[in-house]
VMD Tcl script that builds the backbone (N, CA, C; Angstrom):
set m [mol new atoms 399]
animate dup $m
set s [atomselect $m all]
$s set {name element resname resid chain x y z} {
  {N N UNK 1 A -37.549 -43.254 -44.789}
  {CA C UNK 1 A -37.574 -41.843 -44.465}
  {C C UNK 1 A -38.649 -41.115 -45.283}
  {N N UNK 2 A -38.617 -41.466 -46.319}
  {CA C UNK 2 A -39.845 -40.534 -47.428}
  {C C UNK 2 A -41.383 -41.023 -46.836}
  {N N UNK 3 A -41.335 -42.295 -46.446}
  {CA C UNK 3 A -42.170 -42.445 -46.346}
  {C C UNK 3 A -43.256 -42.076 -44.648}
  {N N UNK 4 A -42.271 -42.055 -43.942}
  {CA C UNK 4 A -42.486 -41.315 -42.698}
  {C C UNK 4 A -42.989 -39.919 -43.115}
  {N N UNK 5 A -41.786 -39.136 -43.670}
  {CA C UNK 5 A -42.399 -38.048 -44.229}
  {C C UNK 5 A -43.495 -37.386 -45.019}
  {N N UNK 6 A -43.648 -38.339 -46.153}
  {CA C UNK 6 A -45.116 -38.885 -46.599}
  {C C UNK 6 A -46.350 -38.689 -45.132}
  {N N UNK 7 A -45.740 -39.462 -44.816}
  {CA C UNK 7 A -47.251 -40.105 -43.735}
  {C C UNK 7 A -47.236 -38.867 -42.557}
  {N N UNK 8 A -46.039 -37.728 -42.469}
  {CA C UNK 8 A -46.390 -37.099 -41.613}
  {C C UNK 8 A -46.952 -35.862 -42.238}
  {N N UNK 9 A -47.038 -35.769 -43.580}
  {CA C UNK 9 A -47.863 -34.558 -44.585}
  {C C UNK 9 A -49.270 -35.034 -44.251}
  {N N UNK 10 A -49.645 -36.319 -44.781}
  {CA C UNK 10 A -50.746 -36.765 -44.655}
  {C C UNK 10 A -51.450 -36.603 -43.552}
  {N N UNK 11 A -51.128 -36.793 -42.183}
  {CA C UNK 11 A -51.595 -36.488 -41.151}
  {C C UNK 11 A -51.872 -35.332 -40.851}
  {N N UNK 12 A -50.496 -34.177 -40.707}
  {CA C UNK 12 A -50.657 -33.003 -40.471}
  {C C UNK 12 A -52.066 -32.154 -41.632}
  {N N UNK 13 A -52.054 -32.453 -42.812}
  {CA C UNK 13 A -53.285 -32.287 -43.735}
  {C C UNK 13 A -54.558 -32.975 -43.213}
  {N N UNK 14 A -54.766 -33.724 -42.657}
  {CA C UNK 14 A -55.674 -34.074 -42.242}
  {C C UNK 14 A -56.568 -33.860 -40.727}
  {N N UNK 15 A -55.226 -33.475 -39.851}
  {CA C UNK 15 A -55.850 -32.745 -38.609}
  {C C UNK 15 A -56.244 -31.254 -38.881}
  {N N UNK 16 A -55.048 -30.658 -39.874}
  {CA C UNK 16 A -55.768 -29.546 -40.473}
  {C C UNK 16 A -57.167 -29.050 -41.070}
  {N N UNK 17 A -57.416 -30.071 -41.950}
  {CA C UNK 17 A -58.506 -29.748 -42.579}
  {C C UNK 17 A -59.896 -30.034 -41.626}
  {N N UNK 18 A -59.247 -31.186 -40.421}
  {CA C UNK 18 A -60.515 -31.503 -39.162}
  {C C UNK 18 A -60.599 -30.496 -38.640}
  {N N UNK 19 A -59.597 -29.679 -38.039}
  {CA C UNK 19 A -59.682 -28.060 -37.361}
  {C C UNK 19 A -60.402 -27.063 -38.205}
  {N N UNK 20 A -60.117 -27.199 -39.745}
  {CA C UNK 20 A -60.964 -26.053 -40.299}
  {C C UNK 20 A -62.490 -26.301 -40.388}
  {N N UNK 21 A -62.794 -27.709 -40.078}
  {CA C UNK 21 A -64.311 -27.844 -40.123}
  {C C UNK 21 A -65.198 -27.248 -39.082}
  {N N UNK 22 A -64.183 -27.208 -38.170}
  {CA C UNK 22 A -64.990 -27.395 -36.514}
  {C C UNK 22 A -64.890 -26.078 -36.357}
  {N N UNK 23 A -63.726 -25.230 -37.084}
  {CA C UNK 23 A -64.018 -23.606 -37.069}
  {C C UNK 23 A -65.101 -23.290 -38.072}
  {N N UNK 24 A -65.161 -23.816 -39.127}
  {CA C UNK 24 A -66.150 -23.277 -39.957}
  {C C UNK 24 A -67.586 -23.904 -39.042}
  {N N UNK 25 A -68.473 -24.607 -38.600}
  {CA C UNK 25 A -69.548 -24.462 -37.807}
  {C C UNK 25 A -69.139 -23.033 -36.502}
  {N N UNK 26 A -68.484 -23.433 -36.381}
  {CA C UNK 26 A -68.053 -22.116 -34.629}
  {C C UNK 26 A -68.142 -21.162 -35.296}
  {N N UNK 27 A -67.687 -20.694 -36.426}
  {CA C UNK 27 A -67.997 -19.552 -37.077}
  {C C UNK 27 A -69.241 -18.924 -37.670}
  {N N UNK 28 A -69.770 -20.180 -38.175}
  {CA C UNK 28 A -71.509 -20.069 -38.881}
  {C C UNK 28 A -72.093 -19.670 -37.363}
  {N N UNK 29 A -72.124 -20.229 -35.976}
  {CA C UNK 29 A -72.337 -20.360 -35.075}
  {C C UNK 29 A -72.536 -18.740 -34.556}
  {N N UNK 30 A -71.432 -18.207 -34.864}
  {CA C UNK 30 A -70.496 -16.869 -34.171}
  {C C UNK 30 A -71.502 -15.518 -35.291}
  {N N UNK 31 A -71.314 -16.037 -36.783}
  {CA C UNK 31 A -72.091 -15.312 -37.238}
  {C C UNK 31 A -73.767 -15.138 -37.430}
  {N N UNK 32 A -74.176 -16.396 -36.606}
  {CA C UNK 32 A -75.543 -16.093 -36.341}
  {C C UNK 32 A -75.677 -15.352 -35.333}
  {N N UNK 33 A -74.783 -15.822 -33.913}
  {CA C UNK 33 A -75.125 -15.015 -33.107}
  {C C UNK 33 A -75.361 -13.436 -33.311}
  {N N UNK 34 A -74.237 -12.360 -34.382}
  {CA C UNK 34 A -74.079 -11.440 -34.874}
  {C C UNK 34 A -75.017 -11.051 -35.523}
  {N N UNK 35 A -75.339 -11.962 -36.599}
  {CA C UNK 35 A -76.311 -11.329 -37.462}
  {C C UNK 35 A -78.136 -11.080 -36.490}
  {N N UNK 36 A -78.114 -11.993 -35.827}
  {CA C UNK 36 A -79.557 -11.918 -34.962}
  {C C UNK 36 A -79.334 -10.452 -34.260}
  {N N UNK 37 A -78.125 -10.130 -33.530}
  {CA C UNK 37 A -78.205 -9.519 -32.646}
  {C C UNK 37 A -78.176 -8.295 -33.500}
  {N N UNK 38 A -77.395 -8.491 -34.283}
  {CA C UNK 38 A -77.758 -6.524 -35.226}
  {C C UNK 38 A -78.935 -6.633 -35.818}
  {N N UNK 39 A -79.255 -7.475 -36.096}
  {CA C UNK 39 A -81.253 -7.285 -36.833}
  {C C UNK 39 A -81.789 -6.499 -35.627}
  {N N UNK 40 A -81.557 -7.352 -34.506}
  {CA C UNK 40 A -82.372 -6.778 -32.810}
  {C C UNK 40 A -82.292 -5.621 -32.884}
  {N N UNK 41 A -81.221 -5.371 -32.739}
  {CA C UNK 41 A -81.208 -4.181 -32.429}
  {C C UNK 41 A -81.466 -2.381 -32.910}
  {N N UNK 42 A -81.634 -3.481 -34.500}
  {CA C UNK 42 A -82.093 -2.044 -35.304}
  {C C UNK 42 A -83.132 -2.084 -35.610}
  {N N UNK 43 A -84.086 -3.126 -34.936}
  {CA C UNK 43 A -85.211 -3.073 -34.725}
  {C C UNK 43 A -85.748 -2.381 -33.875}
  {N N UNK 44 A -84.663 -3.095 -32.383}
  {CA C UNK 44 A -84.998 -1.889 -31.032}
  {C C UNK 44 A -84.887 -0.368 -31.601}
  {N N UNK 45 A -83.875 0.215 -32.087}
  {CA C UNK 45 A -83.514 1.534 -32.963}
  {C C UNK 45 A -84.506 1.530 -33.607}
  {N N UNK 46 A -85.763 1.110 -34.054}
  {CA C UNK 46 A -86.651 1.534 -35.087}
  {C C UNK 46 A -85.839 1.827 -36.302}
  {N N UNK 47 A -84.753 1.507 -36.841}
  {CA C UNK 47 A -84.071 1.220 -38.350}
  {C C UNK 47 A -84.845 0.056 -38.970}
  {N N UNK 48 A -85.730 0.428 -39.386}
  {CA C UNK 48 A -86.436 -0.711 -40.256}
  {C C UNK 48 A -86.062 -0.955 -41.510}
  {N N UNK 49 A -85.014 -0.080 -41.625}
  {CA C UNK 49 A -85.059 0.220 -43.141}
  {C C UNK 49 A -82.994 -0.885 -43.411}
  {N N UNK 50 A -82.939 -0.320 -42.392}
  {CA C UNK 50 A -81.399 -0.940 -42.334}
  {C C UNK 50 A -82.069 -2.384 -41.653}
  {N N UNK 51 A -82.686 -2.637 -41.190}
  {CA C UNK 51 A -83.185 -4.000 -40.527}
  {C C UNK 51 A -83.737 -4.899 -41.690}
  {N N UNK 52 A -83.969 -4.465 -42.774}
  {CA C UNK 52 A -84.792 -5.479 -43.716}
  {C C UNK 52 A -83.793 -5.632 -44.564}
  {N N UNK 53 A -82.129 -5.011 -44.502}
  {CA C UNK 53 A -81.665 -6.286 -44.933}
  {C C UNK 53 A -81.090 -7.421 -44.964}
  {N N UNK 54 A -81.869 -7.975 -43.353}
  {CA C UNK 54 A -81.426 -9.054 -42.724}
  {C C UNK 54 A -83.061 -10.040 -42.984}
  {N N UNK 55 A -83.666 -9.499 -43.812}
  {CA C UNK 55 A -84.812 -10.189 -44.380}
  {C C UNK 55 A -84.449 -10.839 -45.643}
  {N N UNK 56 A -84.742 -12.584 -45.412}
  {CA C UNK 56 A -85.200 -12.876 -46.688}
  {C C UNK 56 A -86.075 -12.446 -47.848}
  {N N UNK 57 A -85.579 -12.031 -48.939}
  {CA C UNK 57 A -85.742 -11.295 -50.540}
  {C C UNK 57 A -87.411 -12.134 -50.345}
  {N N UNK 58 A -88.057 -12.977 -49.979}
  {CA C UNK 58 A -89.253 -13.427 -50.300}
  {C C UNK 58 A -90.212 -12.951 -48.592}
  {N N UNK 59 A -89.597 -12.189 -48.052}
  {CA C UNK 59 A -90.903 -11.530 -46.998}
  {C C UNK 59 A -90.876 -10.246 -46.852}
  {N N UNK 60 A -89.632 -9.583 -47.294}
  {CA C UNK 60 A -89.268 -8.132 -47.092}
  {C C UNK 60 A -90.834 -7.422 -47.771}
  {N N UNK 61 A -91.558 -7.547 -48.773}
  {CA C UNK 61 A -92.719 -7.097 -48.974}
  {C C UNK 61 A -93.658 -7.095 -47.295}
  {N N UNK 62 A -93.804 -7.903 -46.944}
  {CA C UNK 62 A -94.642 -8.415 -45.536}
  {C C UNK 62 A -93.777 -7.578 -44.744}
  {N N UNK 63 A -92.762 -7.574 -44.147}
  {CA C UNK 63 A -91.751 -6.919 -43.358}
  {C C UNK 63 A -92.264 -5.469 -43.268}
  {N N UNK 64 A -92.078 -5.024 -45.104}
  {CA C UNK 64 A -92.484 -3.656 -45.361}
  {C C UNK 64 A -93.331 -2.967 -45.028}
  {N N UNK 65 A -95.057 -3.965 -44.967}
  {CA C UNK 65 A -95.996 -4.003 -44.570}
  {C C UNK 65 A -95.983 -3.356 -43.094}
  {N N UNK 66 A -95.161 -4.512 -42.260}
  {CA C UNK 66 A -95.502 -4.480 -41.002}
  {C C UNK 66 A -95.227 -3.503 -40.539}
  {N N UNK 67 A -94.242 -3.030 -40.915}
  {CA C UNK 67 A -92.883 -2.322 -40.267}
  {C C UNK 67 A -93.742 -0.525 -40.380}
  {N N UNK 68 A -94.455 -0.466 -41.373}
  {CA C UNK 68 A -94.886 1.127 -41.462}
  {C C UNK 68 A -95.847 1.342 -41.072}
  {N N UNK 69 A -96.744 0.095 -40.084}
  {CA C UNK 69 A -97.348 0.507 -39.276}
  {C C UNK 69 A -97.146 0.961 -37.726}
  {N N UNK 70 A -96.011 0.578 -37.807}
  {CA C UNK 70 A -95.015 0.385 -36.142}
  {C C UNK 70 A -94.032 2.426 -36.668}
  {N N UNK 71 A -94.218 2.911 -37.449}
  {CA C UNK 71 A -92.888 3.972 -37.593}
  {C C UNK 71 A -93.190 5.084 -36.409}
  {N N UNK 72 A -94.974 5.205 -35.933}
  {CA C UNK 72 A -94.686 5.875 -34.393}
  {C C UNK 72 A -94.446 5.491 -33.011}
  {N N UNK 73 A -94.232 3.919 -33.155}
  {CA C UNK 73 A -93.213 3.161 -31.911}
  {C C UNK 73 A -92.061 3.670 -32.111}
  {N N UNK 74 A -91.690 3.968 -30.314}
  {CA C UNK 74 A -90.424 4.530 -29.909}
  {C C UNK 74 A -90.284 3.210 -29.082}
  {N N UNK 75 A -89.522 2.376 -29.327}
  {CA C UNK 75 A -88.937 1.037 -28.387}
  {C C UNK 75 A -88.126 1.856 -27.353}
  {N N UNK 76 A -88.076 1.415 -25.693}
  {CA C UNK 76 A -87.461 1.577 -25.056}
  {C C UNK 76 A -86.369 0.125 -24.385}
  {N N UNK 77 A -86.495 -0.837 -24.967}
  {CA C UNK 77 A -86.066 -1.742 -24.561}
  {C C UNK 77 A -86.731 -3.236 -25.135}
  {N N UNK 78 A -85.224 -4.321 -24.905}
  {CA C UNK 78 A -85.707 -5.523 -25.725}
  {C C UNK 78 A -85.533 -6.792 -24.590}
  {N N UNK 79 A -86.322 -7.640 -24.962}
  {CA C UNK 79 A -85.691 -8.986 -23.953}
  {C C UNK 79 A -85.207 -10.031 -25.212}
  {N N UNK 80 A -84.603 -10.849 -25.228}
  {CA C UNK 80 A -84.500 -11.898 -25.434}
  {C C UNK 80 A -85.385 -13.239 -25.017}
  {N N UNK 81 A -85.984 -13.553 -24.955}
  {CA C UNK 81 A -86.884 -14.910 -24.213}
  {C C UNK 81 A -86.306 -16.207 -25.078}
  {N N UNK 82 A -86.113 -16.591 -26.300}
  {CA C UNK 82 A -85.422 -17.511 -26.654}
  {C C UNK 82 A -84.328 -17.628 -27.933}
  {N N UNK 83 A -83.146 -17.966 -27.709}
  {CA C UNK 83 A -82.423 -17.999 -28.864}
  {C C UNK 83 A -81.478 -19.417 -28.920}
  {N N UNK 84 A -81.725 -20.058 -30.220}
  {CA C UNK 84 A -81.268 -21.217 -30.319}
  {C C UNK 84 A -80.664 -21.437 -32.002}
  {N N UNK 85 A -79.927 -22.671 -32.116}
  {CA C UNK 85 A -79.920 -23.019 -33.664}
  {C C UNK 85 A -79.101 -24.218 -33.729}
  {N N UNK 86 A -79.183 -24.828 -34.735}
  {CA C UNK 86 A -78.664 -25.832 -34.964}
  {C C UNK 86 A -77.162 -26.155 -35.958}
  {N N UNK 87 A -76.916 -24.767 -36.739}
  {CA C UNK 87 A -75.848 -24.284 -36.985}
  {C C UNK 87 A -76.295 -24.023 -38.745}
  {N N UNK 88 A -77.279 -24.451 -39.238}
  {CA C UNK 88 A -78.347 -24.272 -40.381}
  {C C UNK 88 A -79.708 -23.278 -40.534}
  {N N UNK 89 A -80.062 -23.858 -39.019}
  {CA C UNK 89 A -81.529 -22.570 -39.109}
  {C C UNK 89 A -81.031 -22.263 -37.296}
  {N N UNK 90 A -82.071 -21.383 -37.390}
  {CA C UNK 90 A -82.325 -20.908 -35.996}
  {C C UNK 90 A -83.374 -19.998 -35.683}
  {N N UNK 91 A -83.474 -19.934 -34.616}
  {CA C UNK 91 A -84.916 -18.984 -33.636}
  {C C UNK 91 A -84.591 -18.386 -32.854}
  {N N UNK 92 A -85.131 -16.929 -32.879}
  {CA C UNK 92 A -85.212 -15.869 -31.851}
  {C C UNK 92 A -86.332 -15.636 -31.562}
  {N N UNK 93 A -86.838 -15.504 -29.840}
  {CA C UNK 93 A -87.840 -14.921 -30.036}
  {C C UNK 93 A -87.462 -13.699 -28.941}
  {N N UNK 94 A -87.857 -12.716 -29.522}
  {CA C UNK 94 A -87.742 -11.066 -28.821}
  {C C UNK 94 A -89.324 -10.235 -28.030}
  {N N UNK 95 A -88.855 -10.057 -27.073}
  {CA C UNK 95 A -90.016 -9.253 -26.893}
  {C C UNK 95 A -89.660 -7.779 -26.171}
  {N N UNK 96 A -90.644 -6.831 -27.123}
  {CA C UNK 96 A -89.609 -4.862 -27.331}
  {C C UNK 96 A -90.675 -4.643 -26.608}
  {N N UNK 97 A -90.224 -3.469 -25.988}
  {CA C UNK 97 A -91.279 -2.435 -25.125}
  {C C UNK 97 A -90.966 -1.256 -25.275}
  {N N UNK 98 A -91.929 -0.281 -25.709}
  {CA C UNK 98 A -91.776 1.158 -26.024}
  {C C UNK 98 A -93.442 2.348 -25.937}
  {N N UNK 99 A -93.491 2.983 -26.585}
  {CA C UNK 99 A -94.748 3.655 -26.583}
  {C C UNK 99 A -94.867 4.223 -27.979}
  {N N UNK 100 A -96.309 4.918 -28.433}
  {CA C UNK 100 A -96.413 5.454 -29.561}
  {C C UNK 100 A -96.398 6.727 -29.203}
  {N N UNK 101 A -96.114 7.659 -30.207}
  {CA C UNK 101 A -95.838 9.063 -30.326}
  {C C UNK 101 A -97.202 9.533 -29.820}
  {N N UNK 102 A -98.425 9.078 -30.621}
  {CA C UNK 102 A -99.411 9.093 -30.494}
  {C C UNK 102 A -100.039 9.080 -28.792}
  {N N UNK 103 A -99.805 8.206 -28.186}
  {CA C UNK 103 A -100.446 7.835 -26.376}
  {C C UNK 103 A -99.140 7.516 -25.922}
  {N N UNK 104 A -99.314 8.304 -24.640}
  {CA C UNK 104 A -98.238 7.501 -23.611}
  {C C UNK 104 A -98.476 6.376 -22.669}
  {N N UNK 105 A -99.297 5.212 -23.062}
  {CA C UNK 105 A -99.462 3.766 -22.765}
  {C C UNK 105 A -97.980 3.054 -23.307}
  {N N UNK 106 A -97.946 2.018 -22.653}
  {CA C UNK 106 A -96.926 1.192 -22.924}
  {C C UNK 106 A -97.044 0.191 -23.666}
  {N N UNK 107 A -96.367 -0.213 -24.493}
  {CA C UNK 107 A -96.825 -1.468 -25.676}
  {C C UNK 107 A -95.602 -2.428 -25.836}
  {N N UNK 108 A -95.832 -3.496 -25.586}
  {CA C UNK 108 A -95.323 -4.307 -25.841}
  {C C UNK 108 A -95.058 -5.480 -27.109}
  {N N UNK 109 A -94.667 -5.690 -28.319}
  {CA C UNK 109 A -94.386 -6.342 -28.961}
  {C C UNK 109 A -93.815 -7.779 -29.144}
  {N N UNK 110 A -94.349 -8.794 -29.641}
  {CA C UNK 110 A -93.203 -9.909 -29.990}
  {C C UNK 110 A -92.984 -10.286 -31.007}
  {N N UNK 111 A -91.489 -10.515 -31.050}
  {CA C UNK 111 A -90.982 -11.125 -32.692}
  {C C UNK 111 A -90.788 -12.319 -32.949}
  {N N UNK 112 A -91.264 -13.079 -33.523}
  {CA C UNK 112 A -90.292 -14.515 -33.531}
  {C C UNK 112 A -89.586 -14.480 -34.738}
  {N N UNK 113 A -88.241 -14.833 -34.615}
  {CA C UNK 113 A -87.580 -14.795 -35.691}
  {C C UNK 113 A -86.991 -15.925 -35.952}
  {N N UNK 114 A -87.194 -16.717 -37.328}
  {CA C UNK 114 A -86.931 -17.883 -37.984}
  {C C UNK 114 A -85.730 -17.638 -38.825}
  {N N UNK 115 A -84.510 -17.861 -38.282}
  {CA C UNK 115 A -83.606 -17.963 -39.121}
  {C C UNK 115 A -82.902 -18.749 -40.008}
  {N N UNK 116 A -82.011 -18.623 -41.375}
  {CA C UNK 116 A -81.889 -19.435 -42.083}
  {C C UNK 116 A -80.199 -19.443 -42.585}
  {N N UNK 117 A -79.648 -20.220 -42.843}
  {CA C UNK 117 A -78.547 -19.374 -43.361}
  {C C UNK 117 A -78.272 -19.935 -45.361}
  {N N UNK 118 A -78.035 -19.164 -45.490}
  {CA C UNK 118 A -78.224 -18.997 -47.000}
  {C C UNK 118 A -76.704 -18.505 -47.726}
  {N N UNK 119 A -76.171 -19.903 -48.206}
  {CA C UNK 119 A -74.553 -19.747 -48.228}
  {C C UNK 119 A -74.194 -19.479 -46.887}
  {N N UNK 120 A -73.673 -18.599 -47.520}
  {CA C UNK 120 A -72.898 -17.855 -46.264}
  {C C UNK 120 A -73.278 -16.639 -45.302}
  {N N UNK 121 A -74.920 -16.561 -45.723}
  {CA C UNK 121 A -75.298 -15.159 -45.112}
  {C C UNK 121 A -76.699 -15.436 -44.580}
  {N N UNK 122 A -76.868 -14.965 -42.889}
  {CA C UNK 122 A -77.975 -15.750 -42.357}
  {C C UNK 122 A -79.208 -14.626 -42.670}
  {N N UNK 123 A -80.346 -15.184 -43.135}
  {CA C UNK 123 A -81.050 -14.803 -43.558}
  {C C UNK 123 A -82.411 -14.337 -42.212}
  {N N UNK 124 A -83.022 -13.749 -42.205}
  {CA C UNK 124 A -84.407 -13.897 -40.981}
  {C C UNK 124 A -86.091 -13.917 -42.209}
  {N N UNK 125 A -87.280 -14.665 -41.383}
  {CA C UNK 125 A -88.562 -14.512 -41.745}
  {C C UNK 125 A -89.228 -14.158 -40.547}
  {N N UNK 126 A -89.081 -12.323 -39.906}
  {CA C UNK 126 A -89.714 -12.193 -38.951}
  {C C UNK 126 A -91.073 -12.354 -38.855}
  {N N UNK 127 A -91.876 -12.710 -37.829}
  {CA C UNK 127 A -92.955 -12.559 -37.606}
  {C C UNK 127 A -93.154 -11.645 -36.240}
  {N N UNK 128 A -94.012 -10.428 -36.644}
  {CA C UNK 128 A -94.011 -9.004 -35.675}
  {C C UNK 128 A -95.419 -9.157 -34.979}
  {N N UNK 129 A -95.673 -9.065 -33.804}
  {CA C UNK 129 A -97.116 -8.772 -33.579}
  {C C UNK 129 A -97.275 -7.799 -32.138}
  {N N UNK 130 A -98.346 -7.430 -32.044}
  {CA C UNK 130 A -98.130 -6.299 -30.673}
  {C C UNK 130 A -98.810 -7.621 -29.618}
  {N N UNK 131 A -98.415 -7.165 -28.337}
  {CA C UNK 131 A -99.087 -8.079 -27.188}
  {C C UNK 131 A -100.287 -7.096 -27.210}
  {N N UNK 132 A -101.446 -7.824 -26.788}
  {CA C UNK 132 A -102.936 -7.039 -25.792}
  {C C UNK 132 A -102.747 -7.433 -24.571}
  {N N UNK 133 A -102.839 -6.604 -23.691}
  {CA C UNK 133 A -103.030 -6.715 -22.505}
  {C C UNK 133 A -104.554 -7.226 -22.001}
}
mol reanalyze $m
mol bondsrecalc $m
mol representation Tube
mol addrep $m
């Protein structure tokens, strides 16, 4: 009897701890999806400022850069074109459309975003550039 009982702790501990693995990736998984999509979007928002701190501490200088040349883009809209990951890194690539305060031409932007996750908190190294037509 103890030992049944024994062996049914052991088991039940062990399908347990298999279930918490497979949630912890689904979750890393769940919080990339999240974290990409609020960077996006406060990018689309022109929040650059709330957007860099989804920048890795070693590009936010570059970010800073980029970002205050873009502060008279008004984004009207974002696409998605690719989003992937492996449950460690991952890639977005975005492409925004808006105009400058300055001309009412239309401008288009793309981001690729290299993501990382760092512990527990996914990190981005955007790269920003405008399209030429």
């Amino acid at each position: 009897m103890r030992f049944r009982r024994a062996a049914l702790i052991v088991l039940s501990s062990t399908v347990a701890f298999g279930a918490l693995g497979c949630a912890t990736f689904t979750d890393q998984g769940a919080m990339f999806k999240e974290s990409s999509h609020r960077y996006t979007r406060l990018m689309r928002f022109t929040d650059f400022d709330k957007a860099r701190a989804f920048v890795a501490p070693d590009a936010k200088a570059e970010f800073r850069r980029t970002t205050a040349a873009l502060r008279d883009i008004h984004f009207t809209d974002y696409e998605i074109e690719e989003f992937e990951t492996d449950g460690k890194s991952g890639t977005v690539v975005v492409e925004y459309s808006g105009y400058r305060s300055s001309s009412p031409t239309i401008v288009t932007l793309s981001e690729e975003q290299h993501w990382e996750l760092l512990g527990n908190t996914w990190i981005v190294r955007p790269t920003l550039a405008e399209n030429t037509q």
